[in-house]
Each structure stands twice: as C-alpha cells, then as structure tokens.
One Martini backbone bead per residue (centre of mass of N, CA, C, O) as a GRO file, in nm:
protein
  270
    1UNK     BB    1   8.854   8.649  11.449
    2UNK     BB    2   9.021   8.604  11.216
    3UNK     BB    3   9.188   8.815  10.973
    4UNK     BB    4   9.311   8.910  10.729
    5UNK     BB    5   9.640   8.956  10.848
    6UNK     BB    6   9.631   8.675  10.989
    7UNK     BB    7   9.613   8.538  10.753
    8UNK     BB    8   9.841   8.628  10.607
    9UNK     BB    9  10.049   8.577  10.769
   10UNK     BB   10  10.024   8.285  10.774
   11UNK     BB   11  10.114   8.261  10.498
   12UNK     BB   12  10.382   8.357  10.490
   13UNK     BB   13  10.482   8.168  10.710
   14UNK     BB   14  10.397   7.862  10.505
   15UNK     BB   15  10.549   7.915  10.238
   16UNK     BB   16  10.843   7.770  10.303
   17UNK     BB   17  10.729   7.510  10.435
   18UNK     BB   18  10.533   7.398  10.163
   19UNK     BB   19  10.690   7.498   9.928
   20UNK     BB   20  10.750   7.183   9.719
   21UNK     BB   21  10.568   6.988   9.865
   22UNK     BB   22  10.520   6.621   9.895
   23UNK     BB   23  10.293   6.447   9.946
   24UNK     BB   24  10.208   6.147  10.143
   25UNK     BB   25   9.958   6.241  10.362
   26UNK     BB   26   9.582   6.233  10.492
   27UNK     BB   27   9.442   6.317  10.720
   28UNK     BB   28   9.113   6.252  10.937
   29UNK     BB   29   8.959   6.316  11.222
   30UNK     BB   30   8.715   6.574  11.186
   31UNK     BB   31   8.497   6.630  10.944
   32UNK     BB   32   8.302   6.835  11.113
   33UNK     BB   33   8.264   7.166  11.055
   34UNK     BB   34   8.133   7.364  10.891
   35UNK     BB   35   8.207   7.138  10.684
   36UNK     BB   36   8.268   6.847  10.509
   37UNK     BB   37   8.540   6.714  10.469
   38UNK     BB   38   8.678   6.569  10.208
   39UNK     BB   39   8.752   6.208  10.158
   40UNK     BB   40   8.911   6.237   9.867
   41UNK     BB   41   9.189   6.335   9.970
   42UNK     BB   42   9.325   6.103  10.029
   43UNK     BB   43   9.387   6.096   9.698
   44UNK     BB   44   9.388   6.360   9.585
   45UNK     BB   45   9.699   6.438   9.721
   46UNK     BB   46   9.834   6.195   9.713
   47UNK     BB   47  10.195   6.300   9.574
   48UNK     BB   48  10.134   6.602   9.558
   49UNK     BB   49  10.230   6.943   9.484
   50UNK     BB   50  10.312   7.233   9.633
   51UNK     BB   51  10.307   7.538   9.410
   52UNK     BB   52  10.125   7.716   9.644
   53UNK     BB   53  10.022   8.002   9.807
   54UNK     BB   54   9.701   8.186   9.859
   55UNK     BB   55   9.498   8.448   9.912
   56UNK     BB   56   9.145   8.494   9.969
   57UNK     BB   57   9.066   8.685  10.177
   58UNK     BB   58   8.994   8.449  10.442
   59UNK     BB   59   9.158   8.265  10.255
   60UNK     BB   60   9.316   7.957  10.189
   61UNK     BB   61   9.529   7.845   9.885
   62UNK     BB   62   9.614   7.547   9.775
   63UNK     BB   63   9.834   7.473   9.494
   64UNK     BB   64   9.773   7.234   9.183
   65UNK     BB   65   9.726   7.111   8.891
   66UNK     BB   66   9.438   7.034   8.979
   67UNK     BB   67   9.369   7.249   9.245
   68UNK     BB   68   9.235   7.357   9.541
   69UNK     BB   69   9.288   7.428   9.895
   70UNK     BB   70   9.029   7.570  10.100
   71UNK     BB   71   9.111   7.753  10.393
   72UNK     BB   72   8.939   7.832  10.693
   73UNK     BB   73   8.948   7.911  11.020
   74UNK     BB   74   8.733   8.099  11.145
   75UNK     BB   75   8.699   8.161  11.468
   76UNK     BB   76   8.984   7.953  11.633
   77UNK     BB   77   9.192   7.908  11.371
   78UNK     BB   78   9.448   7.701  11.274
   79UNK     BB   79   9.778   7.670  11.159
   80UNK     BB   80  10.074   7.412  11.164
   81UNK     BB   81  10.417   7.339  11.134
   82UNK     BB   82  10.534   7.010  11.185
   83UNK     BB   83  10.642   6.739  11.340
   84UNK     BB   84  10.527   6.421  11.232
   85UNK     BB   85  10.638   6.319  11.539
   86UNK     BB   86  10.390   6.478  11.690
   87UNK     BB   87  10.167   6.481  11.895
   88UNK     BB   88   9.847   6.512  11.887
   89UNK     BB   89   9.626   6.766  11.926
   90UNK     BB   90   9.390   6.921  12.026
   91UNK     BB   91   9.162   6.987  11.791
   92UNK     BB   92   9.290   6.821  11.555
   93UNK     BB   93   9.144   6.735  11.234
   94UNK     BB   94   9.375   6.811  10.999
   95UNK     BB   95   9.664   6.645  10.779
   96UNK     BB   96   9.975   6.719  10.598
   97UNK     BB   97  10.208   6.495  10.479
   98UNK     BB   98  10.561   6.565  10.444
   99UNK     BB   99  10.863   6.510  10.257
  100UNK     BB  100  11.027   6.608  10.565
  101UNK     BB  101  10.894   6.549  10.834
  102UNK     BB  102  10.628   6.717  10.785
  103UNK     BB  103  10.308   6.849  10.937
  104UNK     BB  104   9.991   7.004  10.815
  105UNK     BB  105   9.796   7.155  11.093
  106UNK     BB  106   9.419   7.168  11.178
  107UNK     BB  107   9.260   7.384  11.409
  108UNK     BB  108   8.947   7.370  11.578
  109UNK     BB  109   8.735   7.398  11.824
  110UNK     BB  110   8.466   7.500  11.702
  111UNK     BB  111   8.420   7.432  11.451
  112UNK     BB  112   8.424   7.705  11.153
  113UNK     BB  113   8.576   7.608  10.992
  114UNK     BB  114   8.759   7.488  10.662
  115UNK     BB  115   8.807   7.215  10.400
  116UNK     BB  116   8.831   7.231  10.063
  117UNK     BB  117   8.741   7.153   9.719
  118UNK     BB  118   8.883   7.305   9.393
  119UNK     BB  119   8.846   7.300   9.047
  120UNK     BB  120   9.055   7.469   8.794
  121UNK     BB  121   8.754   7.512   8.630
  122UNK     BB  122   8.641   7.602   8.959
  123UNK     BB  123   8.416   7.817   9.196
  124UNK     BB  124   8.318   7.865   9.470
  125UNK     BB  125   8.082   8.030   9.605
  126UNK     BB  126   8.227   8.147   9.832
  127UNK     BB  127   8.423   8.305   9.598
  128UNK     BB  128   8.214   8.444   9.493
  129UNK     BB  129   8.131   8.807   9.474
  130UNK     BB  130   8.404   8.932   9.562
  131UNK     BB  131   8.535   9.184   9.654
  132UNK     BB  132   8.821   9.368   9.693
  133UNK     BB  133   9.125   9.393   9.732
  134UNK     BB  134   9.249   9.642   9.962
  135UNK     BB  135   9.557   9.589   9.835
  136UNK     BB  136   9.446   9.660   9.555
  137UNK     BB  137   9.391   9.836   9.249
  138UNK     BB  138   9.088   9.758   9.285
  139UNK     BB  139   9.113   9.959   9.521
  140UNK     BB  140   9.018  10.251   9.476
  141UNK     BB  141   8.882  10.587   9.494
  142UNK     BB  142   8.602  10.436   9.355
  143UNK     BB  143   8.476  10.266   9.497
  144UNK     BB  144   8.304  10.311   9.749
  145UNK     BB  145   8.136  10.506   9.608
  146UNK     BB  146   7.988  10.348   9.399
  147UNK     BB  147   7.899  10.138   9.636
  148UNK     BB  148   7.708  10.369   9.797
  149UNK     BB  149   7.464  10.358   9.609
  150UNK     BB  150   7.155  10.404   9.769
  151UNK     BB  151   7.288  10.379  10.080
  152UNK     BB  152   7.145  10.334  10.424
  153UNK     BB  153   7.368  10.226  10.596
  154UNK     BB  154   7.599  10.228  10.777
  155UNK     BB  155   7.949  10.243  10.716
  156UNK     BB  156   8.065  10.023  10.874
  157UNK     BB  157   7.858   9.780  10.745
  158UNK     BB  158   8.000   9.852  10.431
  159UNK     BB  159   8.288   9.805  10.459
  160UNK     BB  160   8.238   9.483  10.593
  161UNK     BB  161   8.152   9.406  10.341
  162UNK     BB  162   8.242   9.127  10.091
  163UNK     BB  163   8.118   9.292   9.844
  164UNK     BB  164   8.251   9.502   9.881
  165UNK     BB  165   8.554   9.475  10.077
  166UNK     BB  166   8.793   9.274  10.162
  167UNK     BB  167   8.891   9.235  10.522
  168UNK     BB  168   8.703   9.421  10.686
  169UNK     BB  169   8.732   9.383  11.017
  170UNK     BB  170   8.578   9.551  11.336
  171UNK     BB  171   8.843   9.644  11.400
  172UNK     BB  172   8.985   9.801  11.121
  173UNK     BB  173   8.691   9.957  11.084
  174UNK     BB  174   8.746  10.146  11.326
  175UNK     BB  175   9.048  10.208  11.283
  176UNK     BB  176   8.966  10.397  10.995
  177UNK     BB  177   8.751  10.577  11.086
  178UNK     BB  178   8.944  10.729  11.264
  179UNK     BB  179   9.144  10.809  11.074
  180UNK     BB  180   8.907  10.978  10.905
  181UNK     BB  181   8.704  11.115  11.064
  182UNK     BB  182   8.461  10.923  11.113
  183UNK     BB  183   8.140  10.804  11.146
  184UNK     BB  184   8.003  10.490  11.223
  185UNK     BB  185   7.697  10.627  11.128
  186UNK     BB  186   7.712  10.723  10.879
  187UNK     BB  187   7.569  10.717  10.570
  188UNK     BB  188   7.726  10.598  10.300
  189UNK     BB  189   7.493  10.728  10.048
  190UNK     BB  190   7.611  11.030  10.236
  191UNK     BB  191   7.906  11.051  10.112
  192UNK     BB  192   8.155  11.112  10.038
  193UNK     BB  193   8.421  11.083   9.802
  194UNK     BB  194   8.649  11.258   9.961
  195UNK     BB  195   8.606  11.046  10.232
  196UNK     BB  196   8.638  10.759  10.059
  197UNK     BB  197   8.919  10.843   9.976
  198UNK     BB  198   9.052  10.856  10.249
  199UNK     BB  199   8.959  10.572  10.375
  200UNK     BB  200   9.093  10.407  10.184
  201UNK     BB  201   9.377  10.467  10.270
  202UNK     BB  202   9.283  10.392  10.584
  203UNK     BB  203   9.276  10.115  10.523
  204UNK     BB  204   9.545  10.012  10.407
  205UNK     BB  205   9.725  10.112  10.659
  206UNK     BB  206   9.618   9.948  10.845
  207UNK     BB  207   9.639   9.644  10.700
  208UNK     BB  208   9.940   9.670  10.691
  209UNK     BB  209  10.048   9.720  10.927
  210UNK     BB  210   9.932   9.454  11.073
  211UNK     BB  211  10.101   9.267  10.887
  212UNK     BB  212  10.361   9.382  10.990
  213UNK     BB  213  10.278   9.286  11.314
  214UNK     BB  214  10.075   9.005  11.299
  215UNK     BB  215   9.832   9.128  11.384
  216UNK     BB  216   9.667   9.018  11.673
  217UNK     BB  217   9.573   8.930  12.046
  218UNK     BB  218   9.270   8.813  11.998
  219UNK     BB  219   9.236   8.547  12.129
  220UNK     BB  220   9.329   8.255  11.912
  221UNK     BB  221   9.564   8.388  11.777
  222UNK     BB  222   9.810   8.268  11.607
  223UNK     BB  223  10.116   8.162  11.469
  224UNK     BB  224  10.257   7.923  11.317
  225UNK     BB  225  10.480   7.898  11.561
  226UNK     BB  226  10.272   8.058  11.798
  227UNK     BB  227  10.261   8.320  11.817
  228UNK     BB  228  10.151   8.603  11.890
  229UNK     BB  229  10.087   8.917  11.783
  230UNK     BB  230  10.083   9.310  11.800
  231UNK     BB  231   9.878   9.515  11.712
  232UNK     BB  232   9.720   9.591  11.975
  233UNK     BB  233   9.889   9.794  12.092
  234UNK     BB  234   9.832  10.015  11.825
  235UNK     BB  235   9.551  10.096  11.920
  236UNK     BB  236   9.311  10.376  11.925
  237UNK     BB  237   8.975  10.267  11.944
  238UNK     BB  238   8.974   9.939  12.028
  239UNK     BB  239   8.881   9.860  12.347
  240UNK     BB  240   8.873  10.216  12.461
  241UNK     BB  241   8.685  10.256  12.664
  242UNK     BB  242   8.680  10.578  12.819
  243UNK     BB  243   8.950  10.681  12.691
  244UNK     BB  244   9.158  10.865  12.539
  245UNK     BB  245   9.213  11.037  12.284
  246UNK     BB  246   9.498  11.033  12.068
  247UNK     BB  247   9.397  11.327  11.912
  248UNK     BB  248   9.233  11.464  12.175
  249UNK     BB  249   9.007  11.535  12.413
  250UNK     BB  250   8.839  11.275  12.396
  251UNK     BB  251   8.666  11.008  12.434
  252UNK     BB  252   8.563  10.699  12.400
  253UNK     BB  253   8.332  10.500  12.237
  254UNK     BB  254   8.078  10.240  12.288
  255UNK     BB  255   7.895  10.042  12.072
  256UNK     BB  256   7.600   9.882  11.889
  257UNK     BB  257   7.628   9.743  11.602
  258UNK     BB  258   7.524   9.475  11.425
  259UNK     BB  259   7.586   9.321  11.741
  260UNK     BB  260   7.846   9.498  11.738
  261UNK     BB  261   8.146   9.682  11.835
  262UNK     BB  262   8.191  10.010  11.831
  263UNK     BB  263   8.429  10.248  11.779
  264UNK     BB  264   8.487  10.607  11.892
  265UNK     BB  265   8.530  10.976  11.835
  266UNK     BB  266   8.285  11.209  11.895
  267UNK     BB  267   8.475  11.452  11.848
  268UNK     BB  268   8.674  11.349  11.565
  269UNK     BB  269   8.413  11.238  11.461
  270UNK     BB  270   8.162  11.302  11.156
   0.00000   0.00000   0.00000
C-alpha cells in the first residue's frame, strides 16, 4: 500500500503539472471503487482551475474555489498525467482532461482507491479526527506520551494508529522503532516520555528521508513518471528477517503484530 511517503513524492510531482489548469472535461470509466465516484464531477468540475493541490495524511485533495476533490490511492493506486490523445490503459477509471492536451488520470487494480467530493464548507468523515502530521509542528516532544496514557497494546501498532499520528505505515513503524532502539513488542503505555522524545524524532527522520528518496519500491508504487521510488535500498530491518543488524552484532527477526509483518533487532531494540 503506497503510505505516506509515496503520496507525498505524488504530491510533489503532481503539482507543477496540474496546478493552474482547467479542467475541460471529467470522465468515469468505473465508478465503483472503494466507494462510488460522485456521478455529478462531470458537471461540477468542468471548467474549474486546479488552484492547488495538498495531502492530509494519505489523502491527496485538489483545491477548487468552492470544495476539493479528495483520493486515496488504496492499495495499489496510482495518479499520472498523460498526453490526452494517450490510449487509455487498463484499470485506469477515472480522468480529467487538462486545458493543455493533458489528462490526470486514476489507475487502480485493485479497486480499493477512492475518489470523493467535500465542499467548502465541510469535512469529510474520513479526514475528521486524524491525528498530527508527522512532520508538522504539532507532532512534538509531547504528543506521543500524551496520547499513549493508558495504553495497553504494543507501540507499534499505537504509532500506526491514525488517530495518534498519521502516515506512519508498516514499513516506516519498523525502521523507525529500529532507530530508537525500542522493542516493537514494547506497551506504549509503559515507556517514558524521554523514549517517546527519541521516537518523535526518528519518525520524522525516516519519513523526511523516504520523501527524499521518492518512497519504496514495494508492490505496485510508481511516481507520477513512472518509475519506481528507491528508498526500499536503504531499509534497516524491513523486510531482512535473518540477515545481519546493521548496528550490532545481532540478526533481524520477523514477527507477526496484528495481521502485519514486523522486523527488528532482538539484541539492540529494547
């Protein structure tokens, strides 16, 4: 599943390419996604100006003057924009043609994407009480402690939670937990405030680094271009069950938290 990173890299490659345009026209090929595409953008978006484009967690919401088009890629989405006289390709579902012979359009296999419709004036449910951006201000030194009183399930599966900070998915929960030198099994309820300052910061690093990097070359993630991000070179302990700690003397091990795979190193995570 593209995670944070990667729709971020999206963003980025995104916005030069499509902000300033107006739409000419809006096309449904398969409405039926995670939810149903709204049938009424053929008429409510065309003629509009893209006037920015922004993410809020693993959202991607482009901005018109009266309400934002929100999509999720799901778990094996993607956007890309193309010449308009382009053959359309297989699983592409959803498109809007660009007033310069280009057209964004929505790739998505698996049909777990999502393309929705919020006005101005409302938020949908899906963006209401998500937690801080990781990279934002408003994720310090406190939050994490603040929000793990109480709390009994392992830190991993609380950093990954949406509601206490968003974007911090599977691979990233591991590689940053590794650099904290903390135990993936650990109670969050029951670590210091001084370890959860450490993690703050090693959340921030991994996923600055991976935006830099264009995010994982995991699954079905390409950029905006197409190609593959490259940030999986540089991985830790995801995905290196058995191979050497990079910081120790000690091997990776793989476990299973809840459904999900998670690496760390036995002898140097605590």
């Amino acid at each position: 599943m593209p995670e944070l990173p990667e729709v971020e890299t999206t963003r980025k490659g995104l916005e030069p390419l499509i902000t300033g345009r107006k739409i000419l026209s809006v096309q449904i090929y398969k409405k039926k996604l995670r939810w149903e595409i709204p049938s009424h953008l053929k008429k409510t978006l065309k003629n509009q100006t893209i006037k920015k484009i922004t993410r809020r967690a693993k959202y991607l919401l482009l901005h018109f003057d009266f309400g934002e088009l929100v999509m999720h890629l799901g778990m094996s989405g993607s956007i890309s924009v193309v010449n308009s006289f382009e053959p359309l390709k297989k699983h592409e579902h959803f498109e809007l043609e660009l007033d310069n012979s280009s057209s964004l359009r929505f790739n998505d296999p698996r049909r777990f994407g999502s393309v929705l419709w919020q006005k101005s004036n409302e938020t949908l449910t899906l963006l209401n009480n998500l937690g801080p951006e990781p990279l934002s201000y408003e994720f310090d030194n406190d939050s994490l402690f603040e929000a793990s009183n109480g709390k009994s399930r392992n830190i991993k599966s609380f950093i990954m939670d949406s509601n206490v900070v968003v974007g911090v998915g599977n691979i990233y929960a591991s590689e940053s937990l590794f650099l904290a030198g903390i135990s993936p099994m650990r109670v969050a309820g029951k670590t210091s405030k001084s370890r959860f300052m450490v993690l703050t910061q090693c959340i921030k690093d991994v996923l600055t680094d991976a935006i830099n990097n264009g995010g994982t070359t995991l699954n079905d993630f390409s950029n905006v271009d197409g190609n593959p991000g490259y940030f999986s070179q540089i991985l830790n302990v995801y995905d290196r069950d058995n191979m050497p700690c990079v910081r120790c003397s000690g091997k990776i091990k793989r476990i299973i938290q809840n459904q999900r795979s998670t690496y760390y190193c036995p002898k140097c995570q605590h």
